[in-house]
C-alpha positions as CSV (number, residue, x, y, z in Angstrom):
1,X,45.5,42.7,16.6
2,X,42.5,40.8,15.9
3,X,39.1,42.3,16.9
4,X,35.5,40.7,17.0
5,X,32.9,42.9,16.5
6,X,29.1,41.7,17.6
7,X,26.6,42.3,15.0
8,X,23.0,42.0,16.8
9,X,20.1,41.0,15.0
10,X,16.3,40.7,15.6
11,X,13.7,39.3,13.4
12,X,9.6,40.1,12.8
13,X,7.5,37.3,11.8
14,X,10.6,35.1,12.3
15,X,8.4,31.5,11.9
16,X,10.2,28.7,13.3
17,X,13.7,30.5,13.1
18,X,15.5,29.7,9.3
19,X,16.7,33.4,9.1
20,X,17.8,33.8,12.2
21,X,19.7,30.5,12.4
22,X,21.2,31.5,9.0
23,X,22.1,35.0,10.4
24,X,23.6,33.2,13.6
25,X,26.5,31.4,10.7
26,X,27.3,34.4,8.9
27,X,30.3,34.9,8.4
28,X,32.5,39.0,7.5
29,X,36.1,40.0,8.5
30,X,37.4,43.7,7.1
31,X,41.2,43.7,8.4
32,X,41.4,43.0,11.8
33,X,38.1,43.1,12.3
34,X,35.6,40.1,12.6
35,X,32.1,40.0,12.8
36,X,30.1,37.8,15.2
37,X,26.1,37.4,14.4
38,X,23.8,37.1,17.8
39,X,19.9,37.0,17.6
40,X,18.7,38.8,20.6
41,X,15.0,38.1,20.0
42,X,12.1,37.0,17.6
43,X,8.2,37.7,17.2
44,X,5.6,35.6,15.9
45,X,2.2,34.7,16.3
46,X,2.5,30.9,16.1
47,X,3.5,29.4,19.7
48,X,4.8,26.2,17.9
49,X,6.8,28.1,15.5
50,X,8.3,30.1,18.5
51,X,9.2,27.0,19.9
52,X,10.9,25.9,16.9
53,X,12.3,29.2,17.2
54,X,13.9,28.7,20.8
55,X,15.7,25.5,19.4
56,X,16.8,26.8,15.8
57,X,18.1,30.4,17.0
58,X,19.3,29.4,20.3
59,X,17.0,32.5,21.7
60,X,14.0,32.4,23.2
61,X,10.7,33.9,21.2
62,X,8.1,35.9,22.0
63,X,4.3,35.1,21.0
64,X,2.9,38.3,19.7
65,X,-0.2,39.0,17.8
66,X,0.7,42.1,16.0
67,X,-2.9,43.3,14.4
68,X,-4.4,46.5,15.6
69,X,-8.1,46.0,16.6
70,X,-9.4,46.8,12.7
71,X,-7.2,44.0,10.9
72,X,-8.1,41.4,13.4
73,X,-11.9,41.7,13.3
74,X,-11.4,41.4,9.4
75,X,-8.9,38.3,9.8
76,X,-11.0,36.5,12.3
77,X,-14.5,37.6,11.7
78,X,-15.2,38.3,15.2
79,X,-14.4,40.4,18.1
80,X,-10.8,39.7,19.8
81,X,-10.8,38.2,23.5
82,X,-11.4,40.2,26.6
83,X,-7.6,39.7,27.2
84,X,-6.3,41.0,24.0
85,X,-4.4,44.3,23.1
86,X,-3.1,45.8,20.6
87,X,1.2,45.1,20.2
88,X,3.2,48.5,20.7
89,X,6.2,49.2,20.1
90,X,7.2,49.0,23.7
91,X,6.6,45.1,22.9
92,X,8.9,45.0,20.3
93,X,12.0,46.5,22.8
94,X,10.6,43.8,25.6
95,X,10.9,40.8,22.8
96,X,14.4,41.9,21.7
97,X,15.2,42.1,25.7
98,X,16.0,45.8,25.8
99,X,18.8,45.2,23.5
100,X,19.3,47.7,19.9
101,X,19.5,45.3,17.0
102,X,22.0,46.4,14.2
103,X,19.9,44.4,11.5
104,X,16.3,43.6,11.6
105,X,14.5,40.9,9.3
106,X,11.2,41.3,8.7
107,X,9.4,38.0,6.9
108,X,5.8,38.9,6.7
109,X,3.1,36.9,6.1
110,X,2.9,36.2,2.1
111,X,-0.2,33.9,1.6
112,X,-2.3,37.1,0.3
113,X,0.3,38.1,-2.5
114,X,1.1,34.2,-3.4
115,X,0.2,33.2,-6.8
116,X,-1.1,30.2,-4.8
117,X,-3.7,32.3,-3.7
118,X,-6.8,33.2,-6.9
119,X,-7.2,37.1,-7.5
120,X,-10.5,37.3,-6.4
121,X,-9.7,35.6,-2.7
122,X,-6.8,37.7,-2.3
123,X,-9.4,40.9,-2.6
124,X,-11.2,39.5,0.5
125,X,-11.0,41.3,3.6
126,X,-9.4,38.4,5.2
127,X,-6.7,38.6,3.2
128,X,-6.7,42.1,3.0
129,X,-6.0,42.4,7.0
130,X,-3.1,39.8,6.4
131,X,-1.3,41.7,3.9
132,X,-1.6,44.9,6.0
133,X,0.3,43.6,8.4
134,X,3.5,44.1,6.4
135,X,3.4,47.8,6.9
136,X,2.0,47.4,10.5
137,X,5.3,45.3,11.6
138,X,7.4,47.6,9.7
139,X,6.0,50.5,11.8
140,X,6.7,48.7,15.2
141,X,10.0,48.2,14.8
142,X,11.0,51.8,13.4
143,X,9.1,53.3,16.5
144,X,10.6,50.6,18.5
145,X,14.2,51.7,18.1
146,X,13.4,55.2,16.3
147,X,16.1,57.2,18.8
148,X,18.6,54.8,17.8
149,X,17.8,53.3,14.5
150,X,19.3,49.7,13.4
151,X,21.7,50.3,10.9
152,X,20.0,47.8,8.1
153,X,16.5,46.3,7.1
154,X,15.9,43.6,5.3
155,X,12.4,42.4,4.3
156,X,11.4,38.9,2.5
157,X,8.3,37.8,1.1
158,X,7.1,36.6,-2.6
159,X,8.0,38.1,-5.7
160,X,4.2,38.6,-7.0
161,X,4.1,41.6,-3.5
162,X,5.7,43.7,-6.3
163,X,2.2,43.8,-8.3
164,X,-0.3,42.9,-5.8
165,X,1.0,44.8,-2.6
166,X,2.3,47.8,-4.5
167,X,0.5,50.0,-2.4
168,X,1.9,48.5,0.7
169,X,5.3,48.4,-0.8
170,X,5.2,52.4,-1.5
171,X,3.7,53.1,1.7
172,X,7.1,50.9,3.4
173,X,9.4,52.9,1.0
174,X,8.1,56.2,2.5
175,X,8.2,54.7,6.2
176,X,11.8,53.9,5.8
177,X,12.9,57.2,3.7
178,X,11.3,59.7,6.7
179,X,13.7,57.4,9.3
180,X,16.5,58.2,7.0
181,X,17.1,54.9,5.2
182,X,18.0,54.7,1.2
183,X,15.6,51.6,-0.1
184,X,16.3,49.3,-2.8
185,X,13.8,46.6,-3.9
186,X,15.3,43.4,-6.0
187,X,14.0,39.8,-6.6
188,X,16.9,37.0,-6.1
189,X,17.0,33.5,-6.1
190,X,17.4,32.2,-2.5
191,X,18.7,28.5,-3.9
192,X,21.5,31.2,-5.8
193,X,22.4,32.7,-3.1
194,X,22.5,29.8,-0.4
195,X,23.6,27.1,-2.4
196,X,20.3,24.9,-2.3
197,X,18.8,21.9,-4.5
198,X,15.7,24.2,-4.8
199,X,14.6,27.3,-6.8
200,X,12.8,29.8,-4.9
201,X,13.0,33.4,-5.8
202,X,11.7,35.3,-3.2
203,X,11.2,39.5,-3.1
204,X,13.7,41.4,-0.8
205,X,13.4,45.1,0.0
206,X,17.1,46.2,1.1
207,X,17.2,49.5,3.5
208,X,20.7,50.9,4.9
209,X,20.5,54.1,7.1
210,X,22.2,56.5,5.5
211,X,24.0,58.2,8.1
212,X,25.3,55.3,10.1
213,X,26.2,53.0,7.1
214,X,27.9,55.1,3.9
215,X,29.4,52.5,2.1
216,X,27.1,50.7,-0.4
217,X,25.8,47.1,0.4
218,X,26.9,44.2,-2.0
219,X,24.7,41.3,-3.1
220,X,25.5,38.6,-2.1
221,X,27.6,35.9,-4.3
222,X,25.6,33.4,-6.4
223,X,26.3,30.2,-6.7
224,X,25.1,26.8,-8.4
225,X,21.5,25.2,-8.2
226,X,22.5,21.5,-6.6
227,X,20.5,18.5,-7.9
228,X,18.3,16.6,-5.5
229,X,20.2,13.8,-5.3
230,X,23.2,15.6,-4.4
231,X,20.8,16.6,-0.6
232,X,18.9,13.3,-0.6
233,X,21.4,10.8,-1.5
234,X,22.9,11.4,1.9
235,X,19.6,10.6,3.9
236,X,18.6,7.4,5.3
237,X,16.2,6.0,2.9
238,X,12.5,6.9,3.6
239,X,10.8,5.2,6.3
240,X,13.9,4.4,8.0
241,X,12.7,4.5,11.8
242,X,16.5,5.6,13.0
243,X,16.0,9.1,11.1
244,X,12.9,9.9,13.4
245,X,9.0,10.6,12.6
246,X,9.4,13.8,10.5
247,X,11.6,11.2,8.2
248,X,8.1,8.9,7.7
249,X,6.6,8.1,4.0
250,X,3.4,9.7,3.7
251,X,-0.1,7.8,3.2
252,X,-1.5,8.6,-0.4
253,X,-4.2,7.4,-2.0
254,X,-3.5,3.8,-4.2
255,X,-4.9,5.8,-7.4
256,X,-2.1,8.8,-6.7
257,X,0.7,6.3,-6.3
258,X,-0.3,4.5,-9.6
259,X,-0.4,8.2,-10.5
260,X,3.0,9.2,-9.6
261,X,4.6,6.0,-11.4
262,X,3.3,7.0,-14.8
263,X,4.1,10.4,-14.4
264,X,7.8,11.1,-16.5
265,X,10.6,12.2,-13.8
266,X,11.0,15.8,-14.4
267,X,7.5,16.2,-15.7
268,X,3.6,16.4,-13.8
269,X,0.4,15.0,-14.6
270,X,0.0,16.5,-17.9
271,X,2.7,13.5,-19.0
272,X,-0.6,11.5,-18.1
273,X,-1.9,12.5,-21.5
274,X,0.6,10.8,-23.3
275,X,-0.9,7.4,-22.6
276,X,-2.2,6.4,-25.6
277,X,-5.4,5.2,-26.0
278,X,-6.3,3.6,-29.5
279,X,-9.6,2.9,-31.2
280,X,-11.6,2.8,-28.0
281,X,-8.6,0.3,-26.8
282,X,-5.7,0.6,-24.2
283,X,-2.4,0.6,-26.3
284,X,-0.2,1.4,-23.2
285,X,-2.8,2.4,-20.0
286,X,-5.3,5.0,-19.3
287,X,-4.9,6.5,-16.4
288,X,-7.2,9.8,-16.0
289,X,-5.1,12.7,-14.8
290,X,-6.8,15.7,-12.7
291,X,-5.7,19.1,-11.1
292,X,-3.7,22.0,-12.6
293,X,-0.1,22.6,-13.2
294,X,2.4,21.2,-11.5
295,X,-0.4,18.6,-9.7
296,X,1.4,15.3,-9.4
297,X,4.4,16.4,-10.8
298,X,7.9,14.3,-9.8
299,X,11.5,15.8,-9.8
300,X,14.4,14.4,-11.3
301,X,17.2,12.9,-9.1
302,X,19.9,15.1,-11.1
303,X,17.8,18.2,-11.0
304,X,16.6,20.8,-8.6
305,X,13.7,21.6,-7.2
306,X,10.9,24.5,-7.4
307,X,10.4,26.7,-4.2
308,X,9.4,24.7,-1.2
309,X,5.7,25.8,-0.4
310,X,3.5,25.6,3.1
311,X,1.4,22.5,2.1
312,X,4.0,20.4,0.0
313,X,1.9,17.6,-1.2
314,X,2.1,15.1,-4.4
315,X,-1.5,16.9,-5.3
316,X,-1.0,20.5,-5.2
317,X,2.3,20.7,-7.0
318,X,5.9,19.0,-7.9
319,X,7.0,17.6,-4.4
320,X,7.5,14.1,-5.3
321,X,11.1,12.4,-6.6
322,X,12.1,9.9,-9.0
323,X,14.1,8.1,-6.0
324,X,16.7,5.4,-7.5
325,X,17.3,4.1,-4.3
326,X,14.5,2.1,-3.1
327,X,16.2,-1.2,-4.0
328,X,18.9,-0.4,-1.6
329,X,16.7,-1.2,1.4
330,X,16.0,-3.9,3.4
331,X,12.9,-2.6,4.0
332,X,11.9,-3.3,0.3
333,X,15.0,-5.8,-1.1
334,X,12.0,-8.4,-1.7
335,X,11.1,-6.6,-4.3
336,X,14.3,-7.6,-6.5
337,X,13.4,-11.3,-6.4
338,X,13.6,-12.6,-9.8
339,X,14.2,-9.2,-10.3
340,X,15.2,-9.5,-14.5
341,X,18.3,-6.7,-15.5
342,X,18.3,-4.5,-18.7
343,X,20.3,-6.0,-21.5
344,X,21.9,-2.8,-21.4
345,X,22.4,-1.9,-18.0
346,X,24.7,-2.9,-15.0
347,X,24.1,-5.2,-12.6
348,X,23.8,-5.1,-9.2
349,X,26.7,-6.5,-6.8
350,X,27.7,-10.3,-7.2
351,X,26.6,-12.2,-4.4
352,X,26.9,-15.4,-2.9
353,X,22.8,-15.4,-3.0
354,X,22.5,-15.5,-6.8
355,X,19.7,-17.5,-7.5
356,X,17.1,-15.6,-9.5
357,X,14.7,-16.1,-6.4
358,X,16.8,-14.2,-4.2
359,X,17.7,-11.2,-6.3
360,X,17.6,-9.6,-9.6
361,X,20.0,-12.8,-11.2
362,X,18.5,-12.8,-14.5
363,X,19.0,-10.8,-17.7
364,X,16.6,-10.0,-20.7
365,X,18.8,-11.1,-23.1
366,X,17.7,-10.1,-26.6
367,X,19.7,-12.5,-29.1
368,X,17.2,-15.4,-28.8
369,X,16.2,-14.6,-32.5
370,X,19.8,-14.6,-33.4
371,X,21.0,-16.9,-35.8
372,X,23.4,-18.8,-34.3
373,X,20.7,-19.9,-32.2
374,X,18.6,-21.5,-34.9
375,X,18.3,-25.4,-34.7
376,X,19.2,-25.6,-31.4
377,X,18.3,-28.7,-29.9
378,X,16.3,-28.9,-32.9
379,X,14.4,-32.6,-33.4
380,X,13.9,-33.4,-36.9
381,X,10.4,-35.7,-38.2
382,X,11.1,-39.1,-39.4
383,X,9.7,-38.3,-42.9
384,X,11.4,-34.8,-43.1
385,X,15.0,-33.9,-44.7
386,X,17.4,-33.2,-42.3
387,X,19.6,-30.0,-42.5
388,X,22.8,-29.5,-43.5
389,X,25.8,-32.0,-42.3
390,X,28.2,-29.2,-40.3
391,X,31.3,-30.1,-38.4
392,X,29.6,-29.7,-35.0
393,X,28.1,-32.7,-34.6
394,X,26.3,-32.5,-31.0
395,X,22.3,-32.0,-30.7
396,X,23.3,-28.6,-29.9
397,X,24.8,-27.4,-33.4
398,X,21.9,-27.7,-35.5
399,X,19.3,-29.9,-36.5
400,X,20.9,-33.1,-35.9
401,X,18.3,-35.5,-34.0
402,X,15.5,-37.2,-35.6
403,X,11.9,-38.6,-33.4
404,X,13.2,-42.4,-34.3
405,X,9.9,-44.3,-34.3
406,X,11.7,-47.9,-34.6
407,X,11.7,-48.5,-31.4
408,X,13.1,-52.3,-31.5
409,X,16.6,-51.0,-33.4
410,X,19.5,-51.8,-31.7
411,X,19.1,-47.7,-30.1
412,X,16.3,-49.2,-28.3
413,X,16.2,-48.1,-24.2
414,X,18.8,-45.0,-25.2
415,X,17.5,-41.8,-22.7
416,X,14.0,-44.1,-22.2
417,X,12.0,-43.4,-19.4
418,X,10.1,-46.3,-17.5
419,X,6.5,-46.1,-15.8
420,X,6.1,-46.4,-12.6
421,X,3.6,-48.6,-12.6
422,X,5.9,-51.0,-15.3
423,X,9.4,-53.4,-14.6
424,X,12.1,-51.7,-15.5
425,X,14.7,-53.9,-18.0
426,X,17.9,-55.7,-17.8
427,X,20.2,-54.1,-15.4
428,X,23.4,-53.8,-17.2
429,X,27.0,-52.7,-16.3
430,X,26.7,-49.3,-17.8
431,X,23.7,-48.3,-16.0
432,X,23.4,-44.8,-16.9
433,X,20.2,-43.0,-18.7
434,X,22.0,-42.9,-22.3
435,X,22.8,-46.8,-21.6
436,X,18.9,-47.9,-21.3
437,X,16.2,-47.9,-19.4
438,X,17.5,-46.2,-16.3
439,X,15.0,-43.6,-15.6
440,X,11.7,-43.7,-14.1
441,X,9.0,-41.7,-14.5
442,X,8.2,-41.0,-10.3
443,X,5.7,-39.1,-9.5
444,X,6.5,-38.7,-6.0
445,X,9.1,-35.2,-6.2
446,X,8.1,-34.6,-3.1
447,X,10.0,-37.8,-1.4
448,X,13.0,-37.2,-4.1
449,X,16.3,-36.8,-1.3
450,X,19.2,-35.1,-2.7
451,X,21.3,-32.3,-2.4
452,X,18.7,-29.2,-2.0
453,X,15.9,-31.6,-1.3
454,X,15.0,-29.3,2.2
455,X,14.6,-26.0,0.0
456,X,12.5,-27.9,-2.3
457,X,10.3,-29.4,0.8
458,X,10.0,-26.7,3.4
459,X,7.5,-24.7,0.9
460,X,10.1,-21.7,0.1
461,X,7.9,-18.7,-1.1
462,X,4.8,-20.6,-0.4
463,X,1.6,-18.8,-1.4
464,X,-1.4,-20.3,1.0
465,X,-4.6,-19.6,-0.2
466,X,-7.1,-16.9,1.1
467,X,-9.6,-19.9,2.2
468,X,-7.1,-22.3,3.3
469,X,-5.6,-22.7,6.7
470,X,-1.4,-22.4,7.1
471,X,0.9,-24.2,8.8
472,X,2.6,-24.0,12.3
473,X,4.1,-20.6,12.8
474,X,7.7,-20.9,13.0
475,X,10.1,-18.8,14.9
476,X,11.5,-17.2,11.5
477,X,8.7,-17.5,9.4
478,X,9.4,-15.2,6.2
479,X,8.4,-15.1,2.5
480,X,11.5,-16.7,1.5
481,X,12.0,-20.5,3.9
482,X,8.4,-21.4,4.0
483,X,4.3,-20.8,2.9
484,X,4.7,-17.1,4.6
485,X,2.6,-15.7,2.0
486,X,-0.8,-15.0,1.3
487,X,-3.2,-14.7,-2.2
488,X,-4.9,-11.6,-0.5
489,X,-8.1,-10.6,-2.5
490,X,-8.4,-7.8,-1.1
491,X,-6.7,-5.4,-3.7
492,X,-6.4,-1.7,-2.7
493,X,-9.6,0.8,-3.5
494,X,-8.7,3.6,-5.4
495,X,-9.1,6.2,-2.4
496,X,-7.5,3.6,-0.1
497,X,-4.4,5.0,1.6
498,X,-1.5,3.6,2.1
499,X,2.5,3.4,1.3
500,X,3.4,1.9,-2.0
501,X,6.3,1.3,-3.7
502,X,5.9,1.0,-7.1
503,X,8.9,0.6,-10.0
504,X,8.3,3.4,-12.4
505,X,8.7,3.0,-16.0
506,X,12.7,4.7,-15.8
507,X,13.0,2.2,-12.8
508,X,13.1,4.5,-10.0
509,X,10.3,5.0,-7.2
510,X,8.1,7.8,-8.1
511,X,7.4,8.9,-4.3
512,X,6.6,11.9,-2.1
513,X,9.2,14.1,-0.4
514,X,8.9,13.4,3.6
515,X,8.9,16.3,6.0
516,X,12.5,15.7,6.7
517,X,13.8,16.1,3.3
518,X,12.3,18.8,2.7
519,X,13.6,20.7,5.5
520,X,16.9,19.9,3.7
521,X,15.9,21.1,0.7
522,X,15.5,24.4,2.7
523,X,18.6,24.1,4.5
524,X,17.2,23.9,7.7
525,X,18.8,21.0,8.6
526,X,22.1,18.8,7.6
527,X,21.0,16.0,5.5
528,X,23.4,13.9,8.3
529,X,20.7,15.1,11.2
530,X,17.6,14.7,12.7
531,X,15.6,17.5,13.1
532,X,12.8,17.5,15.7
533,X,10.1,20.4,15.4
534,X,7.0,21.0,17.4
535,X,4.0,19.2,17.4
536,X,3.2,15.7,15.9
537,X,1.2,17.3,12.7
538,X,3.3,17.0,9.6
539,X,0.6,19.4,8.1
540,X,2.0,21.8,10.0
541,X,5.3,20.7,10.2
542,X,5.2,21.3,6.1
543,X,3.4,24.7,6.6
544,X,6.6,26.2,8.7
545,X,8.9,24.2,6.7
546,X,7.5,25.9,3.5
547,X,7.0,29.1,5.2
548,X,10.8,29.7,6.6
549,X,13.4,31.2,5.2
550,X,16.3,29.2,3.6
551,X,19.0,29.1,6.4
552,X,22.1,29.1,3.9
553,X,20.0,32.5,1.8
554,X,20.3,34.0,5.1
555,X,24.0,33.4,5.9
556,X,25.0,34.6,2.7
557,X,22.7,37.6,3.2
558,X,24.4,38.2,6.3
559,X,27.7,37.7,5.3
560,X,27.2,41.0,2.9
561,X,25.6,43.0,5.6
562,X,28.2,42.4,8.1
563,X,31.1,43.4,5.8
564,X,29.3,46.6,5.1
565,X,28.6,47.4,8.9
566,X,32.4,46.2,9.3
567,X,32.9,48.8,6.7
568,X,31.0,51.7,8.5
569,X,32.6,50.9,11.5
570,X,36.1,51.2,10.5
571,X,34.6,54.7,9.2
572,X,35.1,53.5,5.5
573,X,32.7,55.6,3.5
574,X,33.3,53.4,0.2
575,X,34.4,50.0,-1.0
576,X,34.2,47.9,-4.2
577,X,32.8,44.9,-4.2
578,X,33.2,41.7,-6.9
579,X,29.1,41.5,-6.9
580,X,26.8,44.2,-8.1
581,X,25.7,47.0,-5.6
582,X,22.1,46.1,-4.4
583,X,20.8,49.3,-5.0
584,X,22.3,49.6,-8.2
585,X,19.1,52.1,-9.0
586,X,20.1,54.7,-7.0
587,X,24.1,54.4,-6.4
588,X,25.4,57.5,-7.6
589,X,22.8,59.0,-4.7
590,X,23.9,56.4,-1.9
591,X,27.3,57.8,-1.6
592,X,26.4,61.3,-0.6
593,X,24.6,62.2,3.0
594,X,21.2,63.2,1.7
595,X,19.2,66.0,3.3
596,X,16.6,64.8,6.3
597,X,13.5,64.4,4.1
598,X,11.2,63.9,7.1
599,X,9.9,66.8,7.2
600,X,8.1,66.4,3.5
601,X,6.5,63.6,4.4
């Protein structure tokens, strides 16, 4: 008979809530048994990202500073607040609501061990206190449930905590050993393991008590790296007002976007260098690039993207995308007016707007030097030779018209054009313009009537002048059925900010990631959704965006650890598994109860 089995879990430093929503979807059934996930609880300092927290988990979080005195006089430079104390471990049971977690995720604070961060800053006190905090929260939540121990740790932060925190690291591995825990530490790939458009490999330190859980713990499956197209071609299209604020372009400077639309898709600013520049003259552009790597860089729409950081912006690394889409919107379909298609390319859908004013109706057709176009129309000089007599014997197969100077022949009148300021001639019974002198040269267009004649009246994609007044204000006055425009002088500054969209040189808009898209990129949201967070900063909307962990990572992560605790709980003491053991290291000594070794330390 079927059985659900509740698997608890509680997470330190839990940010605005990515591995606990994650952990919430996990999935593991062993026979009969199913596993259900349930968050009972989350700490973090950041009251907006416990907020986010409430909504993403489905739990409420608790605000908790969890420095000791020391650590945050060297974080803040000053004394802490009258009303301040020190977090115990008593605070850690109270967040959790009195509740024993089976797993507990630990994501601590990774700014001092980023590669982001220089060497020498990352010496700093500051940063010192930051990165102590990693053993500090592992300490409060051993003590917190140290009668009954959760069966399984997990703890996330960035690969480079390997070199830069190894003391920290060694001082954790001893923590968790004297509690009784087997530790193994492995880098993975959280885009791997979750299925995302993104690369991000992240550190993870893997503890199982040894006692309570004797079967080994799996890693979990990997899968395929998804392109960014294959998340953001199921958005709305930037700016679209429906998708909410977190869904807005940002505001870059005029010199970035000119920036971003010379940078190659799938390349930075160093592509910038390839402009060439010739004897002290421009043979393409020069456009002077600055930063370091990465710094203006722009994804490909087929291919994936690198780890989703705390400040995701076109200057401080590759957060912008080659977007093909822009000409699907309304917002910006003005932009394919006499828009001219690629000899080699397709076109765009047949409409019943098809003139080249109202779309991209034209083609840049190269067989204008072809020789079957020679001649064409081709008048020939009275005292030249003619070419040679063909069978086609039209004006348009050759050179087959000559400028006739006899004018009093009996051709006389044929295709003539009178002034309009002269009498016309005889009017005959075949009074059409190849019969005589039935045109006139009027130079009145404007008072021409005819089929049309209103579109070529009513000033359709009229430019007015920047020191000339317009006309009437109409009810529908656009670009496109009247003088609607304006010859603006003011051209952008270089620091001037503002949203552009600019056709790159592969024909795509090079353009910023918004907030919301890059919460899909983490997998914090369906690309279908809205996703409301906290606040009205994107700043730090981007900052807990970067900062959380990947959502499908941590359903796959708990998909393995609830299958093992299934496992334990059946009183398996050994199963094989299709992925490799993640403490391969040690396995031979995970399957045998080890002595209590807390005595030595």
């Amino acid at each position: 008979m079927p059985c659900t089995q509740e698997v608890r879990h509680f997470h330190l430093f839990c940010g605005l809530g990515g591995g606990a929503a994650g952990f919430n979807c996990g999935h593991a059934r062993v026979g009969a048994m199913d596993a259900q996930f349930r968050c009972i609880g989350g700490v973090d300092s950041d009251p907006a990202a416990i907020a986010d927290f409430g909504r993403l988990a489905g739990t409420p979080g608790t605000v908790l500073d969890m420095f000791d005195r020391d650590q945050y006089i060297a974080f803040h430079d000053a004394e802490p607040p009258g009303d301040w104390r020190e977090a115990m471990p008593a605070d850690i049971q109270a967040a959790a609501g009195g509740e024993r977690p089976h797993i507990v995720f630990l994501s601590a604070p990774c700014k001092g061990f980023s590669g982001l961060l220089s060497q020498k800053r990352s010496t700093t006190d500051r940063y010192q206190a930051l990165n102590r905090l990693t053993v500090r929260g592992m300490w409060l939540a051993l003590e917190a449930w140290a009668d009954d121990p959760p069966e399984l740790f997990i703890f996330e932060n960035v690969p480079r905590i390997a070199n830069r925190g190894r003391p920290l690291l060694d001082s954790i591995t001893a923590m968790l050993e004297r509690y009784g825990y087997h530790v193994a530490e492995t880098t993975h790939d959280c885009g791997e393991i979750g299925g995302l458009a993104q690369s991000r490999k992240r550190f993870l330190l893997v503890a199982r008590h040894a006692e309570k859980v004797p079967p080994f713990l799996y890693e979990p499956v990997k899968r395929p790296l998804r392109a960014v197209g294959q998340v953001l071609g199921n958005m709305p299209l930037p700016g679209d007002e429906l998708a909410g604020p977190m869904h807005r372009v940002p505001r870059l400077q005029w010199k970035t976007w000119v920036r971003l639309a010379f940078v190659e898709a799938g390349s930075d600013w160093r592509s910038l260098n390839r402009l060439a520049v010739e004897d002290g003259h421009l043979r393409d552009y020069l456009i002077m690039p600055e930063g370091r790597n990465g710094f203006l860089g722009v994804n490909d729409w087929e291919e994936t993207v690198g780890t989703v950081a705390g400040a995701s912006r076109p200057g401080n690394g590759k957060f912008s995308v080659a977007d093909p889409r822009f000409n699907q919107s309304a917002k910006w379909k003005d932009g394919q007016a006499y828009g001219v298609r690629h000899w080699h390319g397709t076109a765009g859908a047949i409409t019943s707007q098809k003139s080249p004013g109202q779309g991209s109706f034209a083609v840049a057709d190269p067989r204008i030097d072809g020789v079957r176009h020679n001649n064409v129309f081709r008048i020939m000089p009275w005292a030249a030779t003619s070419q040679a007599v063909t069978a086609g014997g039209g004006p348009t197969a050759g050179g087959l018209a000559v400028a006739d100077p006899r004018g009093a022949t009996a051709f006389a009148g044929k295709y003539q054009v009178t002034g309009f300021d002269e009498s016309a001639g005889t009017v005959i019974s075949g009074s059409t313009t190849g019969q005589g002198a039935f045109a006139v040269a009027d130079p009145r267009p404007g008072l021409v009537r005819g089929k049309g004649s209103h579109y070529l009246t009513a000033g359709h994609y009229g430019v007015v002048p920047w020191s000339s007044s317009c006309g009437a204000v109409s009810a529908s006055a656009r670009q496109d059925n009247g003088s609607w425009s304006v010859a603006d002088p003011r051209l952008p500054a270089a620091t001037d900010k503002m949203v552009a969209v600019i056709r790159a040189l592969d024909g795509t808009w090079h353009r910023p990631f918004t907030t919301l898209e890059l919460a899909a990129l983490q997998g914090l949201v369906d690309p279908a959704e809205q996703l409301e967070l906290d606040g009205l900063n994107d700043s730090a909307w981007r900052e807990r965006i970067g900062n959380a962990v990947p959502a499908p990572a941590a359903e796959a992560i708990a998909g393995v650890m609830g299958t093992t605790l299934l496992l334990a709980w059946a009183g398996e003491t050994f199963a094989l598994g299709s992925t490799p053991i993640w403490v391969r290291q040690v396995a031979a000594g995970l399957s045998l109860n080890q002595p209590d070794t807390r005595a030595a330390h």
